[in-house]
N, C-alpha and C positions, 0 to 999 in steps of 0.2 A: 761274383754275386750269386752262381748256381750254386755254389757251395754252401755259402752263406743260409741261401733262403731253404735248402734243403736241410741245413741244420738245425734250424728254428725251427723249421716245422715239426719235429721231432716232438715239440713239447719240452717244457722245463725237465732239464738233465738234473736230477737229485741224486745224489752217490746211492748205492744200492737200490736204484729202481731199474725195471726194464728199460725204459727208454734212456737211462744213462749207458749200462752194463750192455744189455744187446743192440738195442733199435742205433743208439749213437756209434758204436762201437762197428758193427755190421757197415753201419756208411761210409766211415772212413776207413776200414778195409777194402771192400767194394771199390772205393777210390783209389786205392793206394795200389791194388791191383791191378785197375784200366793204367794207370800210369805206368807199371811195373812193366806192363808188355808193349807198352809202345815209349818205351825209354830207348837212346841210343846205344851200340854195343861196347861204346867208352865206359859206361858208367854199370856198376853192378847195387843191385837194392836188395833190401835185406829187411825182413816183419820180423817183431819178435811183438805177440802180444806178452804181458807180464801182470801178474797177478800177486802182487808184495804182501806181505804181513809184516808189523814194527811199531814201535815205539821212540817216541822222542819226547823232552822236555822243550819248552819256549817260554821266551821272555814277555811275549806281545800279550796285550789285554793285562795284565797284573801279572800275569804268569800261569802256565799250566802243562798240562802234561798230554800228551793227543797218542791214541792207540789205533789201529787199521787193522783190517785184517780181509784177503781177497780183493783189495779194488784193483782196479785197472787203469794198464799202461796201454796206449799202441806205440810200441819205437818203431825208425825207419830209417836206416841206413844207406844213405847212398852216397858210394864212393867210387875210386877209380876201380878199374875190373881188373888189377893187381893186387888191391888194396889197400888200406892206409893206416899205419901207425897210431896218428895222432886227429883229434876229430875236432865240430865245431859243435855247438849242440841250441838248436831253435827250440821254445820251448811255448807252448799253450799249453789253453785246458780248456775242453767239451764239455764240463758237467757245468752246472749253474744253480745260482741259490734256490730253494722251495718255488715255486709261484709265480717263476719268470722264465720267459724263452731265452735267459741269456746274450742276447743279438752280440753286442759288443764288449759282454766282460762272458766269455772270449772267444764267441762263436765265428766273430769274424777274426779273430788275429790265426783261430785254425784253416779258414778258407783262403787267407794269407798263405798259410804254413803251404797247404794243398798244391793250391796255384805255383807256389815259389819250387817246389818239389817237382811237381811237372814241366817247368819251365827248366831247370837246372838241367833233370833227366835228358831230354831234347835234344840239349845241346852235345856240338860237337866237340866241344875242348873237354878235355877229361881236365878233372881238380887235381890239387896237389894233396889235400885231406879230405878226410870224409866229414860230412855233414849227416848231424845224425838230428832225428826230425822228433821232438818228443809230443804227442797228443796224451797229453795227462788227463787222468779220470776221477780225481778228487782233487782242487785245490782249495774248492772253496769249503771242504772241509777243513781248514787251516793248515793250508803247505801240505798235505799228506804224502799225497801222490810225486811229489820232485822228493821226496826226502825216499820212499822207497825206489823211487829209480837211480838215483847219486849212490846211494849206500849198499846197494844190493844188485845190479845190472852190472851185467860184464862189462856192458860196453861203455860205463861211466869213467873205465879207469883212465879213456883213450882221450876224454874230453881235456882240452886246454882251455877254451872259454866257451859264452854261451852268450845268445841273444834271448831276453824274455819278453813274451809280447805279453802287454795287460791293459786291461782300461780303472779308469777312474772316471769313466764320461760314455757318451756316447758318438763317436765320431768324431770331426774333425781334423786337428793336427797330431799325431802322438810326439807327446816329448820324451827327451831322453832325459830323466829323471834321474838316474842311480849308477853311475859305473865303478871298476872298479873289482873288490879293494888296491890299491897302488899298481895301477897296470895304466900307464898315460899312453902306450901304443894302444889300447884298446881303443881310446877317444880319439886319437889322432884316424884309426882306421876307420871309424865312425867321420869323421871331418873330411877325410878325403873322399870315400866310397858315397854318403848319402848322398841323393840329387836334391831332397827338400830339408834339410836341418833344423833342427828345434830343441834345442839343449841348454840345460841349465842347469849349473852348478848352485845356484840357489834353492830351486824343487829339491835339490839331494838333499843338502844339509837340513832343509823345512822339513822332509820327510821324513831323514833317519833321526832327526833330535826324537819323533815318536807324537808330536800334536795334532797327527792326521790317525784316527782312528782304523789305519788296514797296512797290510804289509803284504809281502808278493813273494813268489817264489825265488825270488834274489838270494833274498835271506840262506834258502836252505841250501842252494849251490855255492855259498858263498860260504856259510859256518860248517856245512858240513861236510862239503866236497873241496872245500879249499879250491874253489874255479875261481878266475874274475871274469868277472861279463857288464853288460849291457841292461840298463831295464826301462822299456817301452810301452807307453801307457796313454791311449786314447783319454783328453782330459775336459771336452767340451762337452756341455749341456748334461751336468752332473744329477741334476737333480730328477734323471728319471733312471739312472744308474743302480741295478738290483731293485728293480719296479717290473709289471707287468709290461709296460712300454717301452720296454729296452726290447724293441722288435726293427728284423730286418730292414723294413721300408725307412727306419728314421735315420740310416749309415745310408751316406751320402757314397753312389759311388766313385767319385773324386778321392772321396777318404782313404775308401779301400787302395783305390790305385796308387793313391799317394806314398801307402804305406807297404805295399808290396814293393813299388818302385827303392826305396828304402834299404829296404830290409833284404831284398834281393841281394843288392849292389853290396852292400856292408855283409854279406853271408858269403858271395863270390871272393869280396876283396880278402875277408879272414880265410878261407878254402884254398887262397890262393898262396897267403903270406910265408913267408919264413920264421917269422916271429913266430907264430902260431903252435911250432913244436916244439919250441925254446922260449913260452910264456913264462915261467921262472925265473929268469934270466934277468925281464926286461921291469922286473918289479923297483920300481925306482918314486916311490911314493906318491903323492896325490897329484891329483890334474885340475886345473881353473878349467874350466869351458861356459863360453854362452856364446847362442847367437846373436847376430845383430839382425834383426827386424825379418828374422826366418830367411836369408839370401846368404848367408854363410855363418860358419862356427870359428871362433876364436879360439885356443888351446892351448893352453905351454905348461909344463912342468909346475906344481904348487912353489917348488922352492926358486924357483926364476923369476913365480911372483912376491915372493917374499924378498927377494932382492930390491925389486922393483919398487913393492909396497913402502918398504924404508927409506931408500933412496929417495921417492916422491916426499913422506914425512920429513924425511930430514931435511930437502930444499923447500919445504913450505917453513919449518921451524926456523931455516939460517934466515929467512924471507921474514918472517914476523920479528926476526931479533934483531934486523936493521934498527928497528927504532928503538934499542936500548942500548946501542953502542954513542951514546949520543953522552954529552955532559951530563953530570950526573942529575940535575934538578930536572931538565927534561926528558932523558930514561927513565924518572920515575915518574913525573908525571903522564906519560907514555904507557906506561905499564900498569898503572893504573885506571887510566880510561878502558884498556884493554880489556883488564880485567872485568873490569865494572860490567862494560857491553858482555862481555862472555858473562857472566853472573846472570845478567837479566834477560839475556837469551834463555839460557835454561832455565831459569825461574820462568818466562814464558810458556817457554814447554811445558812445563809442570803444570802450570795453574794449567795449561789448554787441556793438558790428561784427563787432571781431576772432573775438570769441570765439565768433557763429554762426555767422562766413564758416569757422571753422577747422570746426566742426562738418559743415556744407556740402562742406570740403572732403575731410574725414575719409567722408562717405557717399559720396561722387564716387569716390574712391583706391581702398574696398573694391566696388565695383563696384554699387553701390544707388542710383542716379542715377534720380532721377523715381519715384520710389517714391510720390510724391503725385500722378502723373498721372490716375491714374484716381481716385484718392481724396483729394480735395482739403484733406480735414482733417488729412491725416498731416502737411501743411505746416504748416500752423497748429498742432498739438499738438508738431509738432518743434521747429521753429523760434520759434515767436509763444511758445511757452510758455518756451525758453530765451531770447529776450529780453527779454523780463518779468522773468525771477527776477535774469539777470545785473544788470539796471537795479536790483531791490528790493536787491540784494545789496552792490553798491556803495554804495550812499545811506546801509544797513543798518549799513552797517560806519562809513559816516564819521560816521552819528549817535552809534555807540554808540565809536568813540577819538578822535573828529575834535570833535564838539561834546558830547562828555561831561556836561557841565553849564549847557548853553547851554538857556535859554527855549525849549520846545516850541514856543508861539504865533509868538514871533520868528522862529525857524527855517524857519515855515511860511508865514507873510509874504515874508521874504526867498528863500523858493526859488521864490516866485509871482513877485517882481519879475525872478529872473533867468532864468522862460521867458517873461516877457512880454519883458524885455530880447533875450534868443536872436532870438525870433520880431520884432521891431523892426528888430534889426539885418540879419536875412535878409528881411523887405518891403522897406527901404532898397533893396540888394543888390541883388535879384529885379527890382527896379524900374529902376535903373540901369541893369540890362542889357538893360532893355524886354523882361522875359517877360511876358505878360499872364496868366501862372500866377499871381501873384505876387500877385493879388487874393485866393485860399486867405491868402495870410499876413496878410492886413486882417482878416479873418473871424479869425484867431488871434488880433489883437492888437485887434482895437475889440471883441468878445465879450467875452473875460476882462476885458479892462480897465472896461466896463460892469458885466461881474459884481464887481468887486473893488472898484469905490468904492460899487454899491449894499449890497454886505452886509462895508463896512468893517469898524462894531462887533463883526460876529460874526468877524471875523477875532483879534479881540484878546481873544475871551473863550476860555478853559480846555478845551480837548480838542476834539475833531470832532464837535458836537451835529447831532442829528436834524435839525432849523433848519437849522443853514447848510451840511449836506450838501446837504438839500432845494434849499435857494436855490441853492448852490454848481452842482448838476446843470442848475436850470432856466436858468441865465445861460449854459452851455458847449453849452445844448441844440443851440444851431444848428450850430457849427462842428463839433462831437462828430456831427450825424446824416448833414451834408452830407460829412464827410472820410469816414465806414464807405459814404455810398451812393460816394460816386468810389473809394472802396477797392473794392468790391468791381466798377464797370465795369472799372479798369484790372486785375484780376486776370481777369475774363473777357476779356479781351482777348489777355494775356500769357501764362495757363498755355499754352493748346494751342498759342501762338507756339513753344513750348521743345519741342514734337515735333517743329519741321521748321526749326529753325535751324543746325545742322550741331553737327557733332561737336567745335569748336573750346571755345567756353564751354561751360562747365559750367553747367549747368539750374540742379542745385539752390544754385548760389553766387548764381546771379541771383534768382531767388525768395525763396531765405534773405537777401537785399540787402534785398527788397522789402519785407519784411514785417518787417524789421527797420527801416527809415524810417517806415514806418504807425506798429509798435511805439514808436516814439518819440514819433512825432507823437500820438499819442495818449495818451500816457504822462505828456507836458510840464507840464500843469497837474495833474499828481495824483503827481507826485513833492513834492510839500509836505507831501501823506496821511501820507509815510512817517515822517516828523516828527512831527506832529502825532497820529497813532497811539500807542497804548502799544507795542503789536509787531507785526511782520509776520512771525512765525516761522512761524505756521500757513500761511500766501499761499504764501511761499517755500518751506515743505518741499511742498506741495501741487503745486504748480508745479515744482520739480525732480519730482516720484516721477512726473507725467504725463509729463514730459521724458525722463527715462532707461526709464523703459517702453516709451515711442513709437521709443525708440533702440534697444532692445536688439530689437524687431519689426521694425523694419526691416532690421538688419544681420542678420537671420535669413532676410531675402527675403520674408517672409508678405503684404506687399505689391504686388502681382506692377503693375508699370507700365501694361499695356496692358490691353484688354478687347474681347472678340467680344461683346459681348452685343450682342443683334442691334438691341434699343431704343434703348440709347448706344452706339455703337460707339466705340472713342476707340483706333484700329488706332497699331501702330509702323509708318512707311513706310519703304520699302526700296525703293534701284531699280536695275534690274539691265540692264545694258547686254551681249549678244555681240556681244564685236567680234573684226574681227579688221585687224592692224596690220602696215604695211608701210614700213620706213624704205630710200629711197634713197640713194646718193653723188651727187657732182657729177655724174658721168657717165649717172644716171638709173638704174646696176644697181643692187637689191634686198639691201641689206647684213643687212639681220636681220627676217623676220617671226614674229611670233604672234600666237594666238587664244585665246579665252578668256571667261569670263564676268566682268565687272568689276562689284563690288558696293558699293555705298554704304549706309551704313545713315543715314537725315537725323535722326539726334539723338543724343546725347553716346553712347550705350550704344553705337552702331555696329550690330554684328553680331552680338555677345556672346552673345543672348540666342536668335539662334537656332541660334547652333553644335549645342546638344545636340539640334536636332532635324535639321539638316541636318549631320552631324560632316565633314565635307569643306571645309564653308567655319569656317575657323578661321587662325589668322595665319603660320601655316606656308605660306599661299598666297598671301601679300603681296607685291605687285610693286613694285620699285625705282623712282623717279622716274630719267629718261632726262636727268639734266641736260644731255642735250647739245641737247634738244629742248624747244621753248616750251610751257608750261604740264604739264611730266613726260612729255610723250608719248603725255599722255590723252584721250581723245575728248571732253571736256565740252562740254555741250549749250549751257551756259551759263559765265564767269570767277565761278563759287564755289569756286575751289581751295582758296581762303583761311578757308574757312569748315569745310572737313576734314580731318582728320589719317589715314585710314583710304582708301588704295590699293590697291584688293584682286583679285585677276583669278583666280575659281573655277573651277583645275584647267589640265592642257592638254586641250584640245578642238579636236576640228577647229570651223574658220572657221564662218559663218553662208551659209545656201546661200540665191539668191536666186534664184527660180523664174521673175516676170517680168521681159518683157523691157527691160524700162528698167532696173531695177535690175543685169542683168547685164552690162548696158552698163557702169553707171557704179559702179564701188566706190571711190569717194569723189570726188578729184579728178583726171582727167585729168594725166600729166605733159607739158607741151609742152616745147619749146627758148622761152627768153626770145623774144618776136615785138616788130616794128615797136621795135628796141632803140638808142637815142640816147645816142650818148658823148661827153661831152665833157672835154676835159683843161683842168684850170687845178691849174696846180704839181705837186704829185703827190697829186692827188684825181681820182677818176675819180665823174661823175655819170651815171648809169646809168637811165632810166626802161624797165622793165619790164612788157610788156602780156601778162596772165596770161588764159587763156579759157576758160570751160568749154561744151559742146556739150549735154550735160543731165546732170539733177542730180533727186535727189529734191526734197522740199518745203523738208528743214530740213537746212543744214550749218553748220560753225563753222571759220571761218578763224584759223588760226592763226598770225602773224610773228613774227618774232626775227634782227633785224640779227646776224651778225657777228659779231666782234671787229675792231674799229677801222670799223665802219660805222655807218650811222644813216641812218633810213627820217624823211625830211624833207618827202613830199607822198604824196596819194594819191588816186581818184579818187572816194573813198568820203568819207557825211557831210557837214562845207564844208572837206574837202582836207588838215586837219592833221590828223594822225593822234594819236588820242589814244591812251596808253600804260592795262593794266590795272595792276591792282596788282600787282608783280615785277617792273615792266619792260616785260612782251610785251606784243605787239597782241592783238585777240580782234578780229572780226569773227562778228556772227549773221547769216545769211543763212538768208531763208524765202519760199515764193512758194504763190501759189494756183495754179489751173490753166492750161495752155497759155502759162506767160511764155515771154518769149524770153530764150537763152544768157544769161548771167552776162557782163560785162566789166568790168573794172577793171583798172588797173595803180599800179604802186607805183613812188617816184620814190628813191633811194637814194644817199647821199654815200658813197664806199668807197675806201680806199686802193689804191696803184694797183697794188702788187701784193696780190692775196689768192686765192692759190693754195689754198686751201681754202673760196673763193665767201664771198658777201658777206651772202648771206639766208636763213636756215633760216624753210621756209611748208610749214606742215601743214594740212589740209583732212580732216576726219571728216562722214562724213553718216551723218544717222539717220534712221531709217525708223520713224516714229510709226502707220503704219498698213498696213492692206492687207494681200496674204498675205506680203509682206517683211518684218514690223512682227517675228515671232517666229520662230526656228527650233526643230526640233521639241527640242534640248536642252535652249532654254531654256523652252520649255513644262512640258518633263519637271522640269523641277527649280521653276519654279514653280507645280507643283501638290502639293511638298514642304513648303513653306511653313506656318508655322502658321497658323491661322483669326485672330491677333487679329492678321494681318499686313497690309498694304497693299502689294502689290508691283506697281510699276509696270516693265513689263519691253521691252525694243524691242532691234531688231537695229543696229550702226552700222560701219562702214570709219573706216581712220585709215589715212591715209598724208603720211608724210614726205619732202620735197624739198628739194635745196642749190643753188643757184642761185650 
């Protein structure tokens, strides 16, 4: 925890500020040295700070291209004092978004790193590999800082695999989220070595499908170093997660221990292995893993479960075609009730969809969006309880006109065979497409199918006895305890996701989704109840009058979404950009400027909620997208255009005044004349390479392109040359540097008709100023100390200026 709290104190680590670059940097040297000398004489350590410059293209957010230049590495190599081959590689990262201490994304997974290094050191067993310690100094610049240490560091070439520590939370459990690609000894080393295990093959595939709006340093060891590894991610109490409250005091230190203890053992056991230098080798495709109720991990090869997966399918399918080996008038009649119950099962389902996502979108329309943010059970009373009664209602209705006089016992039989049949036919499915989720639907279909031939008789006896409820419960117990504990990690995971995924989806359509697939799932074997019951009139009115209750609270606002409570804090964030903007012509004169305060609110409600405390920002101040310019004409830090509907620029104000001298230098990009410009003529195409330069710049800018009409931008000198396009079209380029880089160069290669009297390349260039005494001017000061308390407002100064080339 000294490490921890000495890190935070530091102040939010922003790439290219002192306190990232020296103050952060100095501490974990400082440390790394007191360790250095009172390490054992088994083991030899080794600093290499690194200072990278590079380019890469990525696929995350729409797409985009990300440039560095000077940030910072600290490595640290500690191996045996002969030395070692082959390495293992732990990886953080000390810098942190604008406006936070960081605590837990990932100032404590380095005081992990620290601690685990000192304790390693210590020891008297010398390792078999070395263990190389990465404290990265840019991630949250998007991956920067792992992409120059893989691609450019001697000592990447040694790595075989890698643990990444990260959060998505603050404290608690960290789950093992991501391993991999095809390395099933990696998990297995994870299963043996951890003392506390928390691993889910479910978090991967939810993760990499890409509906969780952040990605991790995985990615870049993974595509770009060809390593497999581990990836470890603090995932509780999300919603103060890249907030001002993401501070030391709120990591429990249980957490920490838990996760040192961890992360230790699994770094020892990999240091130790044989596999380890023969990772290559052992590539033998995907791996199932989950735990069971955190006291151990499950594991076996993807294709062992796909053995298994079938196998289970195919004895539930010989099991349902019993009763069509029968005479023919009875197989059909058999086959037909079958059918029929599977029909109206899912027709159930469906209507229950509709009829909460309308619900969902009915609170979204009247303005009550996340109304279960801060109180989680208003979801569940809302929603869980209107699809329960829609599911009891449907069933209710087709028992009492639909099977009028049909066998209670039979009824209830046959609606068993067609959720075992549903749940058959999506293991099939699931498997086929090689999810390793898919093992969830074995657990559906060998469970009940177990429970259903042990308490056959009591199937065929008269009403729902105490007996074979009993039995009934204890045969569903597993799959019934294991789907409530993954229900409720993937809800820990996903509510506080819906405070900062933008204003595009609607929260509550996505949650009311959620909990209406649990609702099902959970539902599948106890829709035969409904049958075999005398009535469910009591359930269903019960479950409506909590339904329309929970509804008519909500639409009243009593709810209120956010909370200051200083012990859970669960803030709305808002962030607020002065800028001010400058659009050029061809000729480089000044066609239109303004300034202004441009405001985002990062969740579906926007701004809504705090018009009545600020009445000035309200939609009457909404700025027009610039279609003539790429990405609106907006200074975005980052291509999430696509993820908001809400343009907002609070008021006319004067510009943002920038007091030192660098910044008065530079308000944003430099305009030059095209330099060193190469023409050549083939038919009537004119190709054009254009060398663009800047002199100095702050830390962070975002380059913006947009060929034309009748042009197209075909090379450039950025990433490996092809320029990859965002979503809409335009180019985005992130540029960020640490201290003392040199100029910016790049140029862009362009195909252009050969007349285009109106230029060939519209490139905008906005810088933001994350720190220092440029970071705010005093109006945006004044106005974010207007702010309500349960607000999180992240606020900075930026330039935007537009050129036609």
């Amino acid at each position: 925890r000294g490490y921890l709290d000495n890190i935070t104190a530091i102040g939010p680590r922003t790439v290219g500020s002192p306190e990232n670059e020296v103050l952060a940097v100095n501490y974990l040297l400082e440390q790394i040295r007191g360790i250095e000398r009172e390490s054992t004489d088994v083991h030899k350590i080794s600093v290499d700070i690194q200072r990278p410059t590079g380019s890469f293209s990525i696929d995350f957010l729409g797409g985009f291209t990300s440039y560095y230049a000077n940030i910072t590495n600290v490595v640290v190599k500690l191996e045996p004092r002969s030395g070692a081959q082959h390495a293992v590689l732990s990886n953080c990262h000390f810098d942190s978004v604008p406006n936070t201490p960081g605590a837990s994304d990932d100032a404590v997974s380095c005081a992990v790193m620290l601690e685990i290094l000192n304790t390693l050191s210590k020891s008297s067993e010398s390792l078999q590999h070395a263990v190389i310690f990465l404290f990265n100094g840019a991630e949250e610049n998007i991956l920067q800082a792992s992409h120059g240490f893989i691609t450019q560091h001697e000592w990447a070439k040694s790595i075989r695999a890698f643990i990444n520590l990260e959060a998505a939370g603050v404290g608690g459990k960290e789950l093992v989220f991501q391993t991999g690609p095809e390395n099933p000894w990696l998990v297995q080393a994870y299963v043996v070595a951890a003392k506390h295990p928390f691993a889910s093959v479910v978090a991967q595939e939810i993760f990499q499908s890409g509906i969780i709006p952040a990605d991790t340093d995985f990615r870049i060891y993974r595509d770009f170093g060809n390593v497999p590894g581990i990836d470890l991610a603090f995932i509780e109490n999300g919603y103060i997660y890249h907030t001002k409250y993401d501070t030391s005091d709120r990591i429990l230190t249980d957490s920490i221990q838990r996760a040192g203890d961890n992360i230790l053992a699994v770094l020892k056991y990999l240091a130790t292995s044989e596999k380890l230098a023969k990772s290559f080798e052992y590539r033998h495709g995907n791996v199932v893993f989950f735990d069971i109720l955190g006291l151990f991990v499950l594991a076996y090869p993807a294709r062992v479960g796909t053995i298994m997966n079938y196998i289970t399918a195919a004895i539930a399918f010989f099991y349902l075609s019993k009763k069509l080996l029968q005479p023919k008038p009875r197989a059909v009649h058999n086959l037909k009730k079958l059918l029929t119950a599977f029909s109206l099962t899912l027709t159930s389902w469906v209507c229950t969809l509709v009829a909460v996502l309308m619900v969902a979108m009915f609170v979204s329309i009247i303005g009550r969006a996340l109304s279960w943010y801060t109180h989680f059970y208003v979801s569940v009373s809302l929603y869980g309880t209107a699809a329960a009664a829609k599911l009891i209602l449907v069933h209710m209705l087709a028992k009492k006109f639909f099977y009028k006089n049909v066998n209670e016992q039979y009824l209830g039989d046959v609606f068993f065979d067609a959720s075992l049949m549903i749940w058959s036919i999506a293991l099939a499915v699931m498997t086929q497409m090689g999810l390793c989720s898919a093992f969830i639907c074995t657990l559906w279909v060998a469970f009940p199918l177990l429970t259903k031939l042990m308490i056959h008789k009591e199937f065929s006896q008269k009403g729902a006895t105490l007996k074979f409820i009993v039995m009934y419960m204890l045969g569903m117990f597993v799959p019934y305890l294991y789907m409530l504990y993954l229900s409720w990690t993937v809800f820990e995971m996903f509510t506080p996701v819906m405070g900062r995924s933008g204003s595009e989806i609607p929260p509550d359509m996505v949650v009311a989704g959620f909990i209406v697939i649990f609702t099902m799932i959970l539902s599948s074997y106890f829709i035969n109840f409904i049958y075999l019951v005398k009535s469910t009139k009591t359930t269903l009115v019960t479950l409506t009058t909590v339904f329309v209750v929970t509804l008519i609270l909500v639409c009243s606002g009593i709810f209120f979404p956010y909370s200051s409570d200083a012990a859970n804090p669960k803030p709305k964030r808002v962030f607020l950009q002065h800028t001010s903007r400058r659009f050029h012509d061809l000729d480089g004169n000044v066609v239109k400027s303004d300034s202004g305060i441009w405001i985002n609110g990062f969740d579906y409600n926007g701004i809504s909620h705090i018009t009545p405390h600020v009445p000035e920002i309200n939609d009457t101040i909404r700025t027009p997208c610039e279609e003539q310019a790429p990405f609106c004409g907006l200074p975005w830090i980052l291509p999430v255009h696509f993820m908001f509907r809400f343009f907002r620029v609070g008021g006319h104000m004067s510009p943002p005044f920038f007091p030192s001298s660098t910044a008065t230098r530079v308000a944003g990009f430099h305009r030059r004349k095209p330099a060193a410009v190469a023409i050549s003529r083939t038919s009537r195409i004119l190709r054009a390479k254009i060398l663009l330069f800047e002199g100095e710049s702050p830390s962070h800018m975002s380059l913006y392109v947009r060929p034309r009409a009748g042009s197209a931008l075909s090379h450039w000198s950025l990433g490996d040359g092809m320029p990859v396009a965002s979503l809409g079209g335009d180019y985005f380029v992130f540029y960020s540097r640490g201290l003392h880089a040199a100029p910016w160069h790049f140029w862009v290669e362009l195909t252009a008709p050969e007349k285009h009297s109106d230029g060939i390349v519209s490139l905008a260039i906005a810088a933001h100023y994350f720190f220092g005494e440029d970071q705010k001017s005093p109006q945006l000061y004044a106005l974010l100390e207007r702010f309500p308390n349960w607000t999180f407002s992240s606020g900075w100064s930026c330039t935007y200026d537009l050129f036609v080339f």
